[in-house]
MIFI-785207 format. One record per atom (N, C-alpha, C, CB): atom name; residue number from 1; residue in one letter; y, x, z. Coordinates in pm, 1 decimal. Glycine has a CB too. Layout:
<atoms>
site, pos, code, y, x, z
CA, NUM, A, Y, X, Z;
...
</atoms>
This chain:
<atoms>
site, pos, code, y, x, z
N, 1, X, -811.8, 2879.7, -278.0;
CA, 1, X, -694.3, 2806.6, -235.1;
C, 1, X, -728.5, 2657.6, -224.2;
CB, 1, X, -576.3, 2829.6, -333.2;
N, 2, X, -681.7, 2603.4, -142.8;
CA, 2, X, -711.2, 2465.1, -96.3;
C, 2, X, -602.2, 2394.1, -131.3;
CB, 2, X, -739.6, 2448.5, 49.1;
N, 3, X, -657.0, 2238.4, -240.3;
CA, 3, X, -552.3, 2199.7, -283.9;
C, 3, X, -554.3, 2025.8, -191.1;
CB, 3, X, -556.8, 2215.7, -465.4;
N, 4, X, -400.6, 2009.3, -174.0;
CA, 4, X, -418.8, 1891.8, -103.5;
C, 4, X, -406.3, 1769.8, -192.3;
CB, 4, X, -325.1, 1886.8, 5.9;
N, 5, X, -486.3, 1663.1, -199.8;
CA, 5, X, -427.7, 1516.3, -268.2;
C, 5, X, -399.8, 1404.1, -181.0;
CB, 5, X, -528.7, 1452.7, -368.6;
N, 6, X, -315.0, 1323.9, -283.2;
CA, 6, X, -277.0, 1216.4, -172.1;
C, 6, X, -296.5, 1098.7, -278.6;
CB, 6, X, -101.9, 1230.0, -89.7;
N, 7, X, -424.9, 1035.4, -271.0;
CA, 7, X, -441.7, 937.5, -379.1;
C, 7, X, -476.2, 825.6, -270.1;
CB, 7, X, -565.3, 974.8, -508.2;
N, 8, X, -526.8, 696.5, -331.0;
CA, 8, X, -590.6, 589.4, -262.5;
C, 8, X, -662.7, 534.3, -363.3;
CB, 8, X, -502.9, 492.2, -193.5;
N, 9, X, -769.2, 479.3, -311.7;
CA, 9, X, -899.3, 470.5, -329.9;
C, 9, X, -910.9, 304.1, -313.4;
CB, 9, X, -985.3, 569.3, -223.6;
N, 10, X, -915.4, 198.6, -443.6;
CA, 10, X, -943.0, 23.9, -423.5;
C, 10, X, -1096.0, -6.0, -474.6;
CB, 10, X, -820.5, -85.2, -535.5;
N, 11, X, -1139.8, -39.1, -401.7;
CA, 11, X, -1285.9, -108.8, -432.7;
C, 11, X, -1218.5, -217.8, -529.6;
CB, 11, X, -1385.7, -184.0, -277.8;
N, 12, X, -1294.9, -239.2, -674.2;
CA, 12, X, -1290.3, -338.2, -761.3;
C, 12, X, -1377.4, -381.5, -786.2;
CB, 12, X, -1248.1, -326.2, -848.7;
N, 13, X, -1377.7, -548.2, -824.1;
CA, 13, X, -1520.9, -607.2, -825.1;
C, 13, X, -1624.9, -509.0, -854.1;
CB, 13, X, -1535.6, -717.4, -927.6;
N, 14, X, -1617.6, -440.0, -1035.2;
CA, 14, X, -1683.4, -393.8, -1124.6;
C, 14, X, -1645.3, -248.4, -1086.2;
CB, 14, X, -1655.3, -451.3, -1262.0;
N, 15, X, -1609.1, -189.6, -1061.0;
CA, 15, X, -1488.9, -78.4, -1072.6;
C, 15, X, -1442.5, -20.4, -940.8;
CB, 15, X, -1356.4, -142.2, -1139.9;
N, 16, X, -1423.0, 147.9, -888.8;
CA, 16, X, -1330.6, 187.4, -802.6;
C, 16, X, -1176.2, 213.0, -903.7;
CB, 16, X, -1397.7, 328.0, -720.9;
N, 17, X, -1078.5, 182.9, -813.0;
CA, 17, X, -966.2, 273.9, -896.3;
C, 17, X, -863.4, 347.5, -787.9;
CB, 17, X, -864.8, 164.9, -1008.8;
N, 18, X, -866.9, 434.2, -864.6;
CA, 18, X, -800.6, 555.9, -775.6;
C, 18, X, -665.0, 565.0, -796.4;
CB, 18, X, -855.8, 698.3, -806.5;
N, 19, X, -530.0, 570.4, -751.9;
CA, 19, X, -431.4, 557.1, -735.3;
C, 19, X, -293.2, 648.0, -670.4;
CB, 19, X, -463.9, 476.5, -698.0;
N, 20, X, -231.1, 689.4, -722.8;
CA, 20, X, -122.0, 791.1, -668.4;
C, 20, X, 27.2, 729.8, -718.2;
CB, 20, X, -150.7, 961.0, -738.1;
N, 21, X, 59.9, 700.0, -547.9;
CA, 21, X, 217.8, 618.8, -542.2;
C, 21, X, 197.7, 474.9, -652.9;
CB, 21, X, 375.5, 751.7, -620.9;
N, 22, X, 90.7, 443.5, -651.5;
CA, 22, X, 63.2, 289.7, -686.7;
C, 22, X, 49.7, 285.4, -839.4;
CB, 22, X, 190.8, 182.8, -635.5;
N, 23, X, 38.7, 435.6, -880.6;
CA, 23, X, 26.3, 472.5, -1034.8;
C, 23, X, -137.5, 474.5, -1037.0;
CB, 23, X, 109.3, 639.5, -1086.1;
N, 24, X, -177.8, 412.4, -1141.2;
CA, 24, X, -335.6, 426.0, -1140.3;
C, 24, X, -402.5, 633.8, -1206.5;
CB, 24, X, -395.5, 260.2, -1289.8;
N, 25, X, -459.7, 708.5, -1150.6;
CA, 25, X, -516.9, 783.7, -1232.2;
C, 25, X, -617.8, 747.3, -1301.3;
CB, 25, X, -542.4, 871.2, -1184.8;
N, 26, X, -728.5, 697.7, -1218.9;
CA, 26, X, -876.2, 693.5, -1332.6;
C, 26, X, -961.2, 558.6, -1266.3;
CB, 26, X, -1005.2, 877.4, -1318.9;
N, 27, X, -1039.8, 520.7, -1321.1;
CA, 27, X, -1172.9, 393.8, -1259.1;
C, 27, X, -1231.9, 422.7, -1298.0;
CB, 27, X, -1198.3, 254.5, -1268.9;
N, 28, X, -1342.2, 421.5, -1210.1;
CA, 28, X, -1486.5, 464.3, -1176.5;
C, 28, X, -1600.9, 366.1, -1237.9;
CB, 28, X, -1502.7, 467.6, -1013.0;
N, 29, X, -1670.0, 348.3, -1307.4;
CA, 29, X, -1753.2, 239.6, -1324.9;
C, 29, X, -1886.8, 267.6, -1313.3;
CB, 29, X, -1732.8, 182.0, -1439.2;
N, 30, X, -1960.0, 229.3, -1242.5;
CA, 30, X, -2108.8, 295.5, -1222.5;
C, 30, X, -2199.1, 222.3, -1326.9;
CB, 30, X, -2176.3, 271.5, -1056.4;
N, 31, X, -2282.5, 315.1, -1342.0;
CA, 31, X, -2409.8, 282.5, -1456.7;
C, 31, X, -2571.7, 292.5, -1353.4;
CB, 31, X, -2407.6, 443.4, -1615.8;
N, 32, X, -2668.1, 294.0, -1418.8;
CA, 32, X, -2767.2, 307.0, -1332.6;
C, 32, X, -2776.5, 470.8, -1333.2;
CB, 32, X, -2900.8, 220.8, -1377.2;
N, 33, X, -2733.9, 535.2, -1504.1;
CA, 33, X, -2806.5, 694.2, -1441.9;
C, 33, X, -2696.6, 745.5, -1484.0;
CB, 33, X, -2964.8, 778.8, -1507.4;
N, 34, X, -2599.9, 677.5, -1492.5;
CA, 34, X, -2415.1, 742.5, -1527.8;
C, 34, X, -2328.0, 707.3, -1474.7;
CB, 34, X, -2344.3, 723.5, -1647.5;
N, 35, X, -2180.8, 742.4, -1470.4;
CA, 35, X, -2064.2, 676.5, -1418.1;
C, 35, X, -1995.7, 727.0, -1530.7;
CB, 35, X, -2007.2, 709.3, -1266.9;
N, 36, X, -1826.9, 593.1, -1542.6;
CA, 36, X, -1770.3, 624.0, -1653.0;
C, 36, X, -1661.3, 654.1, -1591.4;
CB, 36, X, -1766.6, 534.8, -1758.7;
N, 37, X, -1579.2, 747.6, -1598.6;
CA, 37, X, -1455.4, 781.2, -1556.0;
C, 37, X, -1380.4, 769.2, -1701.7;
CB, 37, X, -1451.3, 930.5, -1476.3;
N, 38, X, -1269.7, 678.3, -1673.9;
CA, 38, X, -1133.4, 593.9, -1709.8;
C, 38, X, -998.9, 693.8, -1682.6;
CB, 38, X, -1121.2, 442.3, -1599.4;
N, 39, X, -939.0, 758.6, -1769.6;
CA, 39, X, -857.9, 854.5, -1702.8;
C, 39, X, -728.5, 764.6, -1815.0;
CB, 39, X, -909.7, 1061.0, -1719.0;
N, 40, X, -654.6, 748.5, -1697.8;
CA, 40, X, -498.1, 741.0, -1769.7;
C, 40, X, -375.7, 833.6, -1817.0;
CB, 40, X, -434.4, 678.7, -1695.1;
N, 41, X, -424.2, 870.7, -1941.7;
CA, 41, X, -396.0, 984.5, -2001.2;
C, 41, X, -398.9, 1003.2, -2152.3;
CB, 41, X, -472.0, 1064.9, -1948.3;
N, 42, X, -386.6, 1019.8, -2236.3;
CA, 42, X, -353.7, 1004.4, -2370.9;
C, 42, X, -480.5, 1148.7, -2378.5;
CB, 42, X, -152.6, 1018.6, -2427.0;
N, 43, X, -594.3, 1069.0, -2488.9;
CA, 43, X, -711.6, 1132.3, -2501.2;
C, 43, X, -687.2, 1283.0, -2576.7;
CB, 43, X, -808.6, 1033.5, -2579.4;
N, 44, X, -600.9, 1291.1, -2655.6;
CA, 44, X, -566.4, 1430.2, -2712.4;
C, 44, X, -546.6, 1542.4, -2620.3;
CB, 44, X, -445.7, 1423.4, -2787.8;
N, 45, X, -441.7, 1460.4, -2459.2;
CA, 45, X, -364.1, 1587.0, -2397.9;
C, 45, X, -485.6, 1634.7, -2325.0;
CB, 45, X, -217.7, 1556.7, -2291.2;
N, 46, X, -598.1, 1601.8, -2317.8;
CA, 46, X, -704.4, 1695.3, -2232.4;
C, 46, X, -795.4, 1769.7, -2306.5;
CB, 46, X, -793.0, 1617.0, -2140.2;
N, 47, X, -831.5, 1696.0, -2402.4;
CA, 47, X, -929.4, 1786.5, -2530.1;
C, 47, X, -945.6, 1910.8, -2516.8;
CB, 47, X, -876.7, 1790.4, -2672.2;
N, 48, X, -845.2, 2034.0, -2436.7;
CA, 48, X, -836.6, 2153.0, -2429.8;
C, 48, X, -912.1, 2174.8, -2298.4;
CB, 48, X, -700.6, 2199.3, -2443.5;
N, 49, X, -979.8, 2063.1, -2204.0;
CA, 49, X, -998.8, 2144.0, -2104.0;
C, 49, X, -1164.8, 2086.3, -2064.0;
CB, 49, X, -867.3, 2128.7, -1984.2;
N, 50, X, -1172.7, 2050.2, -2185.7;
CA, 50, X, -1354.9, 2028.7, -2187.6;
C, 50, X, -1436.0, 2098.0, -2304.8;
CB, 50, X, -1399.1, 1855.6, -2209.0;
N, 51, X, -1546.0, 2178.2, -2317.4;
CA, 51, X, -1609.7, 2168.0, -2425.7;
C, 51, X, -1585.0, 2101.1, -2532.3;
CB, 51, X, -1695.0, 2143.1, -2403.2;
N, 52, X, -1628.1, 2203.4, -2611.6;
CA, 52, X, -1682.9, 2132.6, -2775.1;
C, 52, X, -1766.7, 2028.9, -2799.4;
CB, 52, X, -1757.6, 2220.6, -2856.2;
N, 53, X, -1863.2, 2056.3, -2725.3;
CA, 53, X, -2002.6, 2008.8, -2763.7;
C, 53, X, -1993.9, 1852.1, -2634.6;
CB, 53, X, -2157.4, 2169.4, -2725.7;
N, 54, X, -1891.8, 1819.2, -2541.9;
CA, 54, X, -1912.5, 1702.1, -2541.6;
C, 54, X, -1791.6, 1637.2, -2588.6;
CB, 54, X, -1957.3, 1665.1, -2425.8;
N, 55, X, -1712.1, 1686.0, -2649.3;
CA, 55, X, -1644.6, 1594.4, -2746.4;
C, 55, X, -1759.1, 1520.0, -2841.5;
CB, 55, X, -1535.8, 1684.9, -2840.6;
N, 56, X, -1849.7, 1629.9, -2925.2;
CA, 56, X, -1891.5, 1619.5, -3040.7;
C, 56, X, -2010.1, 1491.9, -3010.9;
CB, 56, X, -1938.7, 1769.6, -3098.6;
N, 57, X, -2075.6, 1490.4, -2871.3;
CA, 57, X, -2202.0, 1413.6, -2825.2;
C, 57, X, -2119.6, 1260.5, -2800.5;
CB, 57, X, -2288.3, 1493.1, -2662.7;
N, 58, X, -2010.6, 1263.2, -2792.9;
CA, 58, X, -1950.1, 1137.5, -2720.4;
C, 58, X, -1962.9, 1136.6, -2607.4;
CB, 58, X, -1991.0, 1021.4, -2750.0;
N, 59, X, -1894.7, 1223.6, -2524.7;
CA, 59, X, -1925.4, 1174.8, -2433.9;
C, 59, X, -1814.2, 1145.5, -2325.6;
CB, 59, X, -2018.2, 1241.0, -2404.0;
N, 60, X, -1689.3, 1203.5, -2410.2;
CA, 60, X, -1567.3, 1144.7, -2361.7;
C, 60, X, -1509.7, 1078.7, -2511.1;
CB, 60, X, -1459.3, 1269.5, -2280.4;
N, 61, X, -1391.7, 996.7, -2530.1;
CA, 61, X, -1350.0, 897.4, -2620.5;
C, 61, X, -1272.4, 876.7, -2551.2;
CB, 61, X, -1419.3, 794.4, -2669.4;
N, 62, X, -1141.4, 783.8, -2734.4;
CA, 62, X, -1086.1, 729.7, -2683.0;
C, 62, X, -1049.2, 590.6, -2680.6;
CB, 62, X, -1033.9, 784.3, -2688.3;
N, 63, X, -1006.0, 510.0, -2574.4;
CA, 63, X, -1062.8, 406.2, -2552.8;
C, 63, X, -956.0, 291.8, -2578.7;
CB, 63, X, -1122.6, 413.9, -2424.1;
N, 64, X, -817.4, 343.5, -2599.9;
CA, 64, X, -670.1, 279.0, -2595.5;
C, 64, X, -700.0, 168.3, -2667.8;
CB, 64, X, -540.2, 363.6, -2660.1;
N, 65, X, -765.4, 143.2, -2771.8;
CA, 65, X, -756.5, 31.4, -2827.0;
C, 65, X, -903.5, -41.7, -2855.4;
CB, 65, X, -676.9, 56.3, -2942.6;
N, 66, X, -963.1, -20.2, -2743.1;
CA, 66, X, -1104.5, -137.1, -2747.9;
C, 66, X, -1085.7, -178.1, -2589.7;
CB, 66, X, -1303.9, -51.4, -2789.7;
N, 67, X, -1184.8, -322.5, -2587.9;
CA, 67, X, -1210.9, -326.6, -2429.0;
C, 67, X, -1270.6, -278.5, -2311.3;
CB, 67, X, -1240.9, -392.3, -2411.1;
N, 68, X, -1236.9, -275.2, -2224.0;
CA, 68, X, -1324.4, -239.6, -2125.7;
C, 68, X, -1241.3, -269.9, -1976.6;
CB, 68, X, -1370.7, -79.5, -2152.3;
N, 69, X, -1349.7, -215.4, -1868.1;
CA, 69, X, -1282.4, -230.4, -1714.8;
C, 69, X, -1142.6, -132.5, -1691.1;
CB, 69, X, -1409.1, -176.3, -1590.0;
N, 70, X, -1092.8, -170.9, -1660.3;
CA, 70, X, -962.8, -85.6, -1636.5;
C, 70, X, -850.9, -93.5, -1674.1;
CB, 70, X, -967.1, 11.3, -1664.3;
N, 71, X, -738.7, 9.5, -1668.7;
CA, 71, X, -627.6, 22.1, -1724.0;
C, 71, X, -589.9, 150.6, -1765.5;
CB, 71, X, -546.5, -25.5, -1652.4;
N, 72, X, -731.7, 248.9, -1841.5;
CA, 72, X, -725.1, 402.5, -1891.4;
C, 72, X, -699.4, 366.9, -2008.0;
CB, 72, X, -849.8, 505.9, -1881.1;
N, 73, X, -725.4, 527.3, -2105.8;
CA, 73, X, -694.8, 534.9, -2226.5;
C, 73, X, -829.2, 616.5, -2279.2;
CB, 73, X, -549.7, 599.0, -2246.1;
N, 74, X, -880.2, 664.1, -2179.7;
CA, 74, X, -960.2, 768.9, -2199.1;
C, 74, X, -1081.5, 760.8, -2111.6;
CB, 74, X, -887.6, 887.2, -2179.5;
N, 75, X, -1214.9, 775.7, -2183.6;
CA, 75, X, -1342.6, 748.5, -2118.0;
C, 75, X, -1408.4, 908.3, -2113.1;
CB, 75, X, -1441.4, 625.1, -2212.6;
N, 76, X, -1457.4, 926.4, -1983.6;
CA, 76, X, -1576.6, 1053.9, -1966.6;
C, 76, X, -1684.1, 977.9, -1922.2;
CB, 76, X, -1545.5, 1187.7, -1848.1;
N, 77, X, -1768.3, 1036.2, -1972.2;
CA, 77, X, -1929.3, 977.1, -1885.7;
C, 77, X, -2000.1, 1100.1, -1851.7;
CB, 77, X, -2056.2, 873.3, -1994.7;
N, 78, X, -1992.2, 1102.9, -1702.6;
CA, 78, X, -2069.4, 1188.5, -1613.9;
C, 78, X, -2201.5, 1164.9, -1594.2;
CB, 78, X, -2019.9, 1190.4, -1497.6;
N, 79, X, -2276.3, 1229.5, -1664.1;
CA, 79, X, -2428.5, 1218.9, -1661.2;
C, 79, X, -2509.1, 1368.2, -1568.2;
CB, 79, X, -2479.7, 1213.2, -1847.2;
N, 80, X, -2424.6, 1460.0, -1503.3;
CA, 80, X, -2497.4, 1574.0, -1451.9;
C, 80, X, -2363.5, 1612.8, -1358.3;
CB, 80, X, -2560.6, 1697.6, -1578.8;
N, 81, X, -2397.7, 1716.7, -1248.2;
CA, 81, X, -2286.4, 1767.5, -1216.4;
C, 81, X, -2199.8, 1857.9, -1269.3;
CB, 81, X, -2302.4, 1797.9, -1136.9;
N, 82, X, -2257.8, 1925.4, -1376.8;
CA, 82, X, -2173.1, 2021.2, -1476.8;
C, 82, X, -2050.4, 1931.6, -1505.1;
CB, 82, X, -2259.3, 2066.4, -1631.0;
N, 83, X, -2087.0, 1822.3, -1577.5;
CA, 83, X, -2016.1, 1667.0, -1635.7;
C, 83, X, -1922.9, 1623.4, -1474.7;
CB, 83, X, -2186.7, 1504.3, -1689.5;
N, 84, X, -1956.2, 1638.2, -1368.8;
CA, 84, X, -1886.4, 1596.3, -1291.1;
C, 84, X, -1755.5, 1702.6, -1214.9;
CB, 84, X, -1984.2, 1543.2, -1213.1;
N, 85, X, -1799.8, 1840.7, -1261.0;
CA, 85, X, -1724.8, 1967.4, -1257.0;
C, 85, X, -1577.6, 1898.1, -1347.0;
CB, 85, X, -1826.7, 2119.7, -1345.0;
N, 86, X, -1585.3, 1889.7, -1499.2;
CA, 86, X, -1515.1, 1886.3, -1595.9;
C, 86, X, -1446.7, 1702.4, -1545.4;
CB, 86, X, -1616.9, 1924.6, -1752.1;
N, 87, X, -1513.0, 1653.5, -1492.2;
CA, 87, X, -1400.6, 1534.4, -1448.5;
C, 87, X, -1315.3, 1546.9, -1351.8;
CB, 87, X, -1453.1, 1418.3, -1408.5;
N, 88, X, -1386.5, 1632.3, -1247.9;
CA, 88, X, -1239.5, 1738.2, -1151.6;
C, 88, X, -1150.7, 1773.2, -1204.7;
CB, 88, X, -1256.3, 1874.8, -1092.9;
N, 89, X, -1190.1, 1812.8, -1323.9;
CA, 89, X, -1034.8, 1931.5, -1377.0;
C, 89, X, -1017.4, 1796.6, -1442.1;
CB, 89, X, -1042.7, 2125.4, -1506.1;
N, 90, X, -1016.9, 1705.1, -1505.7;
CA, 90, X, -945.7, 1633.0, -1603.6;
C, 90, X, -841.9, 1546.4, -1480.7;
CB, 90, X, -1062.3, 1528.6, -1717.9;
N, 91, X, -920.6, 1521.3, -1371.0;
CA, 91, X, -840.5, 1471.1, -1280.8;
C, 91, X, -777.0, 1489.2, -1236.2;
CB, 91, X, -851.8, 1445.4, -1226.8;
N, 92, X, -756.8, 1634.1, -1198.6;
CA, 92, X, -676.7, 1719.5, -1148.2;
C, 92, X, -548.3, 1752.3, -1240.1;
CB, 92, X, -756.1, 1830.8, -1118.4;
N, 93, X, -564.8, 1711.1, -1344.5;
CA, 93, X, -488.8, 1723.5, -1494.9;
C, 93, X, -369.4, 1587.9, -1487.1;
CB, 93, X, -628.6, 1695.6, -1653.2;
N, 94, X, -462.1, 1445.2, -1458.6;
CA, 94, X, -414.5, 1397.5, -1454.6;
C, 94, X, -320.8, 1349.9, -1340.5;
CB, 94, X, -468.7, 1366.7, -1501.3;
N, 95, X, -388.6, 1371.1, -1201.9;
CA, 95, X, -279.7, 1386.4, -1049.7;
C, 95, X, -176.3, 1446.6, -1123.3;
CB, 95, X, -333.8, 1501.1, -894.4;
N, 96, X, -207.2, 1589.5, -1163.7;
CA, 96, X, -48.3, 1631.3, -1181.6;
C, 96, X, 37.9, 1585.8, -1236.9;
CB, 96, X, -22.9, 1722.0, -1224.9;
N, 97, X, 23.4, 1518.4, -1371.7;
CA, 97, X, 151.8, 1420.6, -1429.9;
C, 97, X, 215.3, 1281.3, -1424.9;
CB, 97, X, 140.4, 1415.0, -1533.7;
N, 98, X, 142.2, 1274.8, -1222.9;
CA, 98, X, 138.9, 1152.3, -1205.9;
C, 98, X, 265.3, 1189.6, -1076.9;
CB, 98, X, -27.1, 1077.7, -1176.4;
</atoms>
């Protein structure tokens, strides 16, 4: 089944951020051999839809109360496409309650 989105897409200095009806979902931040996806979303409500084992590595966190680029709550770092599979669904998690 083919799902349709209707987001928009802002080049930021540091940063892409992705956007639905002017609501931010996530920012993109590139690394040299990673990207950090920024999801605006309260880090608990997704916990169910990633592995164990990258909770346990760090490799998502939560971010609500330190600094960084953006306006998330919640950090993934995509280091493989498996890692970039599981930021689909978190995204897809988050479009919907947007």
């Amino acid at each position: 089944m083919k799902k349709n989105f209707d987001f928009h897409i802002t080049n930021r200095k540091h940063y892409l951020k992705i956007t639905k009806n002017q609501e931010t979902i996530c920012n993109i931040v590139q690394h040299k051999d990673f990207l950090k996806f920024y999801f605006t979303t309260d880090y608990k409500s997704i916990l169910n839809l990633i592995p164990n084992e990258l909770i346990q590595s760090k490799q998502i966190r939560d971010v609500s109360k330190i600094g960084h680029w953006g306006t998330a709550d919640t950090e993934f770092n995509v280091k493989n496409e498996k890692d970039l599979d599981y930021a689909i669904k978190i995204f897809e998690f988050v479009y919907s309650t947007k």
